[in-house]
Each structure stands twice: as structure tokens, then as C-alpha cells.
C-alpha positions, 0 to 999 in steps of 0.5 A: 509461519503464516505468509503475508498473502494468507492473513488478508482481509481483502484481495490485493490488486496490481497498482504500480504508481508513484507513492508519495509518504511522510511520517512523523520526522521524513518524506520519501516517494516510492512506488506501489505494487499492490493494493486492496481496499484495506491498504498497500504495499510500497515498494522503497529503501527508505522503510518506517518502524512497524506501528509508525503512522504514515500519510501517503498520497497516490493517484489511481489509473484513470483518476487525476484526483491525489488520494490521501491517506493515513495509514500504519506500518503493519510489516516491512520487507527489509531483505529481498528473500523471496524475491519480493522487493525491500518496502512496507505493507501500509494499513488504511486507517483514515481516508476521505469518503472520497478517497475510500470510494475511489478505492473501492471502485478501482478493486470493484474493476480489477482482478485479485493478485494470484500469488504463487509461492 
């Protein structure tokens, strides 16, 4: 089986900050532990279906601007198995031009996660 880390597009980036979300029928907060410029993972209890389209909203370190978001569930972590904690991996696929810019900076300035598993 293929791990998360290995079918990446981008690198992922230490980001721990407040993530606020809302799908279709909820709004929950939880707290970010990775992001890359093509999405992030969200660390919570409260976890969406796969597919599930979900807005987010976050500030970066350094940046008093609310990034906003349109993103999809592309997996959950239901089960802490690997010691990784229960949340969902969100993909981006709408954001401001703004928004993307200033994501793109943040990755530009911080070093890529080195996993080992």
C-alpha cells in the first residue's frame, strides 16, 4: 500500500494554527499540523466523508490576513494507528489569488517535513 507521504504532489510544511471549517451541514475548529501548497492536514474528532467539499479558514505565522478556502476531503485518519492523530487530509481547490500567494510564499520560506516511517 502506498502511504499518504509517498503520493504527494508537493512537499508538506509544519503549520500548527487554528483551523476553522464548515461543510455542507457543520462547523467545527481544529488545528492544522501540515501544509503544502496543494492542501493541509486538520487535526479533529469531528471528521467529514471523503469527497465532501469543505470551506476552511486559517492564518499563516507572520500574516494577520484569514485564509480562505474551498477544499475536498481526500482521506481521513479515523484510528490513531501510526501514531499520527485522528483529522483529514484537505485538498485545495478554490482560493483567492491572494490567498494562493500567500501560501505560496509561506512553502517558498519553510523547509519540507522529512518523514520517517
Amino acid at each position: 500500500m502506498v502511504s499518504h507521504d509517498e503520493r504527494r504532489a508537493t512537499p508538506r510544511h509544519e503549520l500548527t494554527v487554528e483551523v476553522t471549517f464548515e461543510s455542507q451541514h457543520n462547523f467545527y475548529t481544529g488545528i492544522s499540523s501540515d501544509l503544502s501548497v496543494g492542501g493541509l492536514f486538520v487535526a479533529t474528532d469531528m471528521l467529514c466523508p471523503v469527497g465532501e467539499c469543505v470551506r476552511v479558514r486559517f492564518t499563516l505565522p507572520g500574516n494577520t490576513e484569514v485564509m480562505d478556502a474551498i477544499t475536498e476531503v481526500r482521506w481521513v485518519r479515523s484510528v490513531d494507528v501510526t501514531g499520527g492523530e485522528r483529522g483529514m487530509g484537505l485538498q485545495f481547490l478554490q482560493m483567492s489569488a491572494r490567498t494562493k500567494q500567500a501560501v505560496n510564499e509561506f512553502a517558498i520560506k519553510r523547509d519540507a517535513l522529512v518523514v520517517n516511517e
